[in-house]
C-alpha positions in Angstrom: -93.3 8.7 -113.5 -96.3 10.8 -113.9 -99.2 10.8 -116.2 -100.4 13.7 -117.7 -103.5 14.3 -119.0 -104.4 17.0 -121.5 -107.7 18.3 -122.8 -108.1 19.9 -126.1 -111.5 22.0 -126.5 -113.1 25.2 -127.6 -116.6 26.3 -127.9 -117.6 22.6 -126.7 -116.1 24.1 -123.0 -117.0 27.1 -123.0 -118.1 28.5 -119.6 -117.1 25.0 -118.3 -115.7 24.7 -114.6 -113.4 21.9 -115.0 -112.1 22.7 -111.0 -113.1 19.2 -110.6 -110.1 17.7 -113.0 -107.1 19.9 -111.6 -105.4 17.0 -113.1 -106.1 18.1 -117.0 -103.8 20.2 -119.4 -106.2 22.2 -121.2 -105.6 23.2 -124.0 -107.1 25.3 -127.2 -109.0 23.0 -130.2 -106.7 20.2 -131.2 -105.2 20.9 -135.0 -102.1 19.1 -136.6 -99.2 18.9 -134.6 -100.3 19.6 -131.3 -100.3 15.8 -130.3 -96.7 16.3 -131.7 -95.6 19.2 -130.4 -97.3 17.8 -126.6 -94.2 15.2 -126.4 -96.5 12.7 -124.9 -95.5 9.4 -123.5 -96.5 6.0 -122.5 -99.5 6.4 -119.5 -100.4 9.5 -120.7 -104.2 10.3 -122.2 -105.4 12.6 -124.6 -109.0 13.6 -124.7 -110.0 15.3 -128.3 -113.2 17.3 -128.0 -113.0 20.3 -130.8 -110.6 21.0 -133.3 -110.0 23.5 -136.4 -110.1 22.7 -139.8 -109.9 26.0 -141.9 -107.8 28.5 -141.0 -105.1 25.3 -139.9 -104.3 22.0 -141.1 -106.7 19.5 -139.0 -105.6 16.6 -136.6 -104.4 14.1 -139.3 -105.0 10.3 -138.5 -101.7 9.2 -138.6 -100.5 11.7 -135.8 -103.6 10.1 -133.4 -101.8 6.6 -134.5 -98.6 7.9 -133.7 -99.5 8.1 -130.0 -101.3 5.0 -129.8 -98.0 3.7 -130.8 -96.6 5.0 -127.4 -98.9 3.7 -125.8 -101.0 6.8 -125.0 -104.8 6.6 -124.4 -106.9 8.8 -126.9 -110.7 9.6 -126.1 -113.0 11.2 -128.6 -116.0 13.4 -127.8 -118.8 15.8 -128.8 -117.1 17.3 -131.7 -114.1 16.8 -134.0 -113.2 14.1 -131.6 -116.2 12.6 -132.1 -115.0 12.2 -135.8 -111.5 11.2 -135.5 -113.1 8.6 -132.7 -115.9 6.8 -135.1 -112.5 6.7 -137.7 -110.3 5.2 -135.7 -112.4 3.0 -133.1 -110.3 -0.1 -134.6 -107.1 1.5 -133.8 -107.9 2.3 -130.6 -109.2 5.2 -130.1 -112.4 5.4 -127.4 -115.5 7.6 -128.1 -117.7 8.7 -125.7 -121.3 10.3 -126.0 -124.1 10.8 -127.9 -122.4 12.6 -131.3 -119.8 10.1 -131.6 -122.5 7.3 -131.3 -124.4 9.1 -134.0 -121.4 9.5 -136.6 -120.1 4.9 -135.3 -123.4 4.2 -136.0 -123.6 5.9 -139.4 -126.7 8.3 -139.0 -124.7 11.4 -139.4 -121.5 11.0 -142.1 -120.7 15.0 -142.6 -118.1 16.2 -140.9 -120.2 19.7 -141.1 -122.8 18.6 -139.0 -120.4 20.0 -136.1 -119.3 22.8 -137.3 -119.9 26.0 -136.0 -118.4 29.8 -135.7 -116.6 30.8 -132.4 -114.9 33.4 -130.7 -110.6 33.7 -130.6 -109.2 32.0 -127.3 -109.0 35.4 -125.5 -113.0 35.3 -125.5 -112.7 31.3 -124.3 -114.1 30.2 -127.6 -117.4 31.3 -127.0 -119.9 29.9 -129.8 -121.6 32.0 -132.5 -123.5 29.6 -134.4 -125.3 26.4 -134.0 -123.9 23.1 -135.1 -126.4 20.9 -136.8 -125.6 18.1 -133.9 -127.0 21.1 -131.5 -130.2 21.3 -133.3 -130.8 17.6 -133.9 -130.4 16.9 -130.1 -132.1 19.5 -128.8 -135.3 19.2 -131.3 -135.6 15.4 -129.9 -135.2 16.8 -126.9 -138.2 18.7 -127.3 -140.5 15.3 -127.1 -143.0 17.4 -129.0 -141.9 17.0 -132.2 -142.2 14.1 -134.8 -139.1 12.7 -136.2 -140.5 13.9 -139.6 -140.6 17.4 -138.5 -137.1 17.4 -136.5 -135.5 15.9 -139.7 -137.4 19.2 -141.9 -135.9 21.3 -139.3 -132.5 19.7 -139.8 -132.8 19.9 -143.3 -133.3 22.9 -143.6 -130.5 24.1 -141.1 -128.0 22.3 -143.3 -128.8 25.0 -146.1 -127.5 27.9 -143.8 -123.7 27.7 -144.0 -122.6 27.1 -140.1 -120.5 30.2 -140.2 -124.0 32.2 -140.4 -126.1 29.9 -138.6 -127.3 31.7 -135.5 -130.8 31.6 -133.9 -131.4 34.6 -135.4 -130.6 33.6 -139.4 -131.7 30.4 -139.1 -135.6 32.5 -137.9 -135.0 35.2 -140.4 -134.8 32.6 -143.3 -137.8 30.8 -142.8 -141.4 33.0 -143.0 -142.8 33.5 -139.9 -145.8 31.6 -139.0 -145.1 28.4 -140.7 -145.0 25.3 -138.7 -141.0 25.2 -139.7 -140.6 28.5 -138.5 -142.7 27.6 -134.8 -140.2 24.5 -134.3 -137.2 26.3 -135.3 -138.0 29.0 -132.8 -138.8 26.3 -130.0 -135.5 24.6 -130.8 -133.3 28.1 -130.5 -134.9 28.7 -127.1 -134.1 25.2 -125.6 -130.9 25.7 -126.7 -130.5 29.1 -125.0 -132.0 27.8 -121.7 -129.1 26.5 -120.5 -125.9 25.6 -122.3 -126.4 21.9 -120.5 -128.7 21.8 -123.1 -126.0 21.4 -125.4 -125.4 18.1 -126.7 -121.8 18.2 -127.5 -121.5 19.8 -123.7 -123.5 16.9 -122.8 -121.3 14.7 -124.0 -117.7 16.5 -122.7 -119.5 15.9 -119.5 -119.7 11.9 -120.3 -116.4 12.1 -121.4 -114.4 13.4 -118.1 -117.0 11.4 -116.0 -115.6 8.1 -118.0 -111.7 8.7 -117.6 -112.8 10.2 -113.7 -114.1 6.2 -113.6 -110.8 5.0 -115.7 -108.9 2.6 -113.7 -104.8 2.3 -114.7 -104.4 -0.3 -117.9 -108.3 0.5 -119.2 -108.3 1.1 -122.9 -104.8 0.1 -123.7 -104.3 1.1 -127.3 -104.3 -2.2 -129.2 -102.3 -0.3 -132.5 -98.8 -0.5 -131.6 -97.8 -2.5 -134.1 -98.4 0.0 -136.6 -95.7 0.9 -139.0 -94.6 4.9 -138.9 -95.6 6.1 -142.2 -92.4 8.8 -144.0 -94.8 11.6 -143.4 -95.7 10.6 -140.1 -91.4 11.3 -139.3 -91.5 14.1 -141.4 -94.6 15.3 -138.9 -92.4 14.2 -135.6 -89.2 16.2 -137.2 -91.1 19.3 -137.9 -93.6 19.5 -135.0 -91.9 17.9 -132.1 -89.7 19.8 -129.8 -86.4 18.6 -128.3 -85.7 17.6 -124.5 -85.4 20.8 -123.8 -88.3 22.4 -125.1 -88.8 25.7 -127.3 -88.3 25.5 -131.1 -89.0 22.3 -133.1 -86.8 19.6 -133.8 -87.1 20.6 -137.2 -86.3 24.2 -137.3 -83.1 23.5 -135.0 -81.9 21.1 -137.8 -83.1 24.1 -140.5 -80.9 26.4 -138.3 -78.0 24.1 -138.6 -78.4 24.0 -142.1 -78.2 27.8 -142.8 -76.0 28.8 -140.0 -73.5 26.4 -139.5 -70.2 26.9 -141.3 -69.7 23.1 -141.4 -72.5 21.8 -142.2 -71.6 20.5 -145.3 -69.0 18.2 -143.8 -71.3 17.1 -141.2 -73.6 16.6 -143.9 -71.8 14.2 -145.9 -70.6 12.7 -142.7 -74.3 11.8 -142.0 -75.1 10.2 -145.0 -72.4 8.0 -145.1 -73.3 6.8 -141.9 -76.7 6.1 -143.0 -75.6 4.2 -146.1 -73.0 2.5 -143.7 -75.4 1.3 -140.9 -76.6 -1.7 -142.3 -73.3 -2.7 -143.0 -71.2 -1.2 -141.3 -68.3 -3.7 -141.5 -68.7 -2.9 -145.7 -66.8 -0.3 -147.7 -69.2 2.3 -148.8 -67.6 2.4 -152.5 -68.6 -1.3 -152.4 -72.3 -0.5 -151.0 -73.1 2.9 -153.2 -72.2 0.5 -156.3 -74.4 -2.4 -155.3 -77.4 -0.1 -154.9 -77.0 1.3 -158.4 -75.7 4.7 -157.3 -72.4 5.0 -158.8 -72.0 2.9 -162.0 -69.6 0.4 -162.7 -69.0 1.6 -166.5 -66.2 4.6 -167.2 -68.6 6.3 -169.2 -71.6 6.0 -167.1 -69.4 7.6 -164.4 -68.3 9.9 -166.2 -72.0 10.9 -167.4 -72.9 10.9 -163.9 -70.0 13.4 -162.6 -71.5 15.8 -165.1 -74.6 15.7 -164.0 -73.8 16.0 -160.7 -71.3 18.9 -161.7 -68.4 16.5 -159.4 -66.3 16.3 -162.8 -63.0 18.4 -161.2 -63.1 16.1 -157.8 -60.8 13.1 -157.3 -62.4 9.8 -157.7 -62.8 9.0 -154.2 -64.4 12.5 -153.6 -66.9 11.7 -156.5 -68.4 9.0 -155.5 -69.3 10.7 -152.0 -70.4 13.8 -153.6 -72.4 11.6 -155.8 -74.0 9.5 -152.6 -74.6 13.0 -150.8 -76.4 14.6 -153.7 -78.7 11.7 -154.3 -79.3 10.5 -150.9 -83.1 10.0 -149.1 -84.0 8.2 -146.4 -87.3 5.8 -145.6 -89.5 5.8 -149.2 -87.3 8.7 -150.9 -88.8 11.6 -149.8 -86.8 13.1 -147.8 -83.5 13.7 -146.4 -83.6 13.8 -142.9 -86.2 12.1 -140.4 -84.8 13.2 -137.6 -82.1 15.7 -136.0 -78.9 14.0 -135.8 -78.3 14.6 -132.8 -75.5 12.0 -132.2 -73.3 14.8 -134.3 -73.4 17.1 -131.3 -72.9 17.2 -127.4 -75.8 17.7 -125.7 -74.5 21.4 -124.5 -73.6 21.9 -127.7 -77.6 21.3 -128.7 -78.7 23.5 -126.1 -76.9 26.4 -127.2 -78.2 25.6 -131.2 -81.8 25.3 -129.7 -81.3 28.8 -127.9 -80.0 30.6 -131.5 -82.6 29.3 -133.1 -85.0 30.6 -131.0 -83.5 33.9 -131.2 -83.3 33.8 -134.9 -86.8 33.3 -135.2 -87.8 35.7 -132.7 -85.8 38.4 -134.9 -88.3 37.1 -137.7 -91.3 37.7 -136.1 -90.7 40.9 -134.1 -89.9 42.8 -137.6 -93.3 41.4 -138.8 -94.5 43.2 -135.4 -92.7 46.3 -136.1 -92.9 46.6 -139.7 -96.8 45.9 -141.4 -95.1 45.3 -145.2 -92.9 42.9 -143.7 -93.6 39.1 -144.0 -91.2 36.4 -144.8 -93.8 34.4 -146.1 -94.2 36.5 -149.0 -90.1 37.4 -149.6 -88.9 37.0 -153.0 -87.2 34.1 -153.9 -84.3 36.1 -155.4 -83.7 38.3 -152.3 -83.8 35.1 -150.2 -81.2 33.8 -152.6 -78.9 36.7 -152.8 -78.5 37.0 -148.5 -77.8 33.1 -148.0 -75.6 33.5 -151.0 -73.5 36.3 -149.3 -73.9 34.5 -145.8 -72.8 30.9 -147.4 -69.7 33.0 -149.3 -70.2 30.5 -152.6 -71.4 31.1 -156.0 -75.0 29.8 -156.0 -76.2 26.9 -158.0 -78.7 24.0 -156.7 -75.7 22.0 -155.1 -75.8 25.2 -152.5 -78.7 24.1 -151.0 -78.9 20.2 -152.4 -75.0 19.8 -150.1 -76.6 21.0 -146.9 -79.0 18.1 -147.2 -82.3 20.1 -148.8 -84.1 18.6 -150.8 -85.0 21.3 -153.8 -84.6 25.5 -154.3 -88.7 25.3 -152.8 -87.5 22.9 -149.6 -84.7 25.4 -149.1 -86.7 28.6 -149.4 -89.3 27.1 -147.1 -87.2 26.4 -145.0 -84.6 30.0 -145.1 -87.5 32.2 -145.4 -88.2 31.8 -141.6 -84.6 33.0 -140.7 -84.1 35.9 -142.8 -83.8 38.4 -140.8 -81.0 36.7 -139.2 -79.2 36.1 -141.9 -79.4 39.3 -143.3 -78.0 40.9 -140.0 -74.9 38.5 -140.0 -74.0 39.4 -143.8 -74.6 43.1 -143.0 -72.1 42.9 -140.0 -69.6 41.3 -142.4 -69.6 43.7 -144.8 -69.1 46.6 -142.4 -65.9 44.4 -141.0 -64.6 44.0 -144.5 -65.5 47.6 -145.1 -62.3 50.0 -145.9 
């Protein structure tokens, strides 16, 4: 089977021929999900050089662990790879180069030190500012200044936020003629010598030079053991895509929540089966009462139906309704962990992973058209009102709790992204019901 082996960099490549590793994936800076969303398997490496932190969610730890798990090979470098490397050297992750020695070895502890500005992936990431790591490097590279006056110029660099921190801001904040100002001016031109002047491109140069070397089997990831966290499944569900590709795992289940008509019976069909697994050869009445679900006392039951608002269903129906309406999986906090897709035939899935795709797409080419449109920012009442009409039900929480959400917010979150769908399937019902 092949090996795949996928890059994940910004300003850290910019300008970079990488000809000589027709082998990598490249892709943009790493942020959370993307180690997901890759479906990456056993053999395969990952080489984290930048990554975002602001305008996304960063890399989270437990995703890196979650591919160790595989048995994937992650290398860290010059940047925010350098950081998740020095964090997770124990777990098996390898770091390469000067930054990520700095940052193991405990010299440099902010995560701000490599920061900087750049450019949206249609410019190739090009850089704006200068990292502190950029500075540090390149003013020992000097060999003409003391460490005393390399750590002032450092020092001082660290009081210009990296957004601004250019060559130019970093001279025009310190007066001219000073010592400071001489060494600060020295430092920018080294820099803008050559980008191999560049420390972190330095040391993305040590990195694909060190898995060019790799042999098969080097740097085995030594953390398989680790348990998968709730949230680290939650992650997979919402980030990773089916077989087939295209939409998240997650958003097809969300699709079969919303859209299927019976989804409630497949619903409560689920969760039995999950209570039922474990003992599968046991009636559920007799496991649902053992865990404390449905009491043993007539008027505990009957304080329970009420709650649950199951007081008009037979007894049998109760205690299911009462199972289904206070079931999660793993630690409690969720519902699902993963599609169940043992409920469907896999041409069946196909065809769900295509209408979700479409319904999305509806989404976001009415925020294209239309500039006041964003389902993000949809009332909660108007999102209410069209999955009301589309679900044909009175609403009350048990709408949204019986196709296996978890609260109103969870089922919001979740409809919001379909709207526009859903509003287009009630419209076309009320013009077929229309006199």
């Amino acid at each position: 089977m092949r090996t795949r082996t996928l890059i994940f960099g910004g300003p850290s490549l910019y300008g970079m021929d990488l000809s000589r590793w027709p082998e990598l994936e490249r892709h943009g800076p790493v942020k959370h999900g993307d180690l997901f969303r890759a479906a990456l398997t056993r053999g395969d490496t990952v080489l984290i050089v930048d990554g975002v932190y602001q305008h996304y969610a960063p890399i989270r730890y437990k995703e890196i662990i979650a591919v160790l798990r595989k048995g994937v090979r992650v290398y860290g470098a010059a940047s925010m790879g350098a950081l998740r490397a020095a964090e997770l050297a124990p777990l098996g992750v390898t770091g390469v180069g000067q930054v990520y020695e700095w940052y193991a070895g405990g010299e440099l502890e902010s995560d701000g030190d490599v920061a900087l500005a750049h450019a949206r992936a249609e410019a190739d990431h090009r850089p704006l500012t200068l990292p502190i790591v950029s500075l540090l490097h390149a003013a020992r590279a000097l060999g003409s200044l003391t460490e005393p006056r390399v750590q002032r110029l450092v020092e001082h660099a660290r009081t210009v936020p990296f957004s601004l921190r250019s060559a130019r801001a970093l001279l025009a904040s310190l007066p001219e003629g000073t010592d400071l100002h001489e060494d600060t001016r020295a430092v920018c031109a080294y820099l803008s010598d050559s980008p191999e002047h560049d420390v972190k491109r330095q040391d993305v140069r040590a990195l694909l030079d060190r898995i060019t070397a790799a042999r098969p089997g080097d740097s085995e990831p030594p953390a398989t053991t680790l348990p998968a966290s709730a949230w680290e499944q939650q992650w997979t569900l919402e980030e990773t895509p089916p077989a087939a590709g295209g939409c998240t795992a997650g958003e097809l289940l969300r699709f079969c929540q919303l859209f299927l008509p019976d989804w409630r019976e497949r619903h409560r069909s689920w969760v039995r089966a999950q209570v039922q697994a474990c003992a599968p050869d046991r009636p559920v009445a007799e496991i649902v009462r053992e865990r404390g679900i449905w009491p043993e006392g007539q008027d505990d039951r009957a304080e329970l139906a009420k709650a649950l608002d199951i007081e008009e269903q037979p007894a049998d129906e109760q205690l299911l309704s009462a199972l289904v309406r206070t079931f999660r999986c793993g630690p409690g906090k969720f519902v699902y962990n993963s599609f169940p897709s043992c409920g469907f035939e896999p041409q069946e899935i196909e065809e769900l992973r295509s209408f979700t795709e479409q319904a999305l797409a509806a989404n976001r080419l009415a925020e294209e058209r239309y500039a006041h449109f964003s389902h993000a920012q949809l009332a909660a009442q108007e999102v209410v009102d069209v999955f009301a009409a589309l679900w044909g039900e009175p609403w009350s929480d048990w709408c949204f709790i019986d196709r296996g959400f978890t609260s109103e917010e969870d089922f919001l979150r979740s409809a919001r992204p379909f709207f526009v769908s859903a509003r287009s399937i009630v419209a076309g019902q009320a013009k077929e019901v229309a006199p």
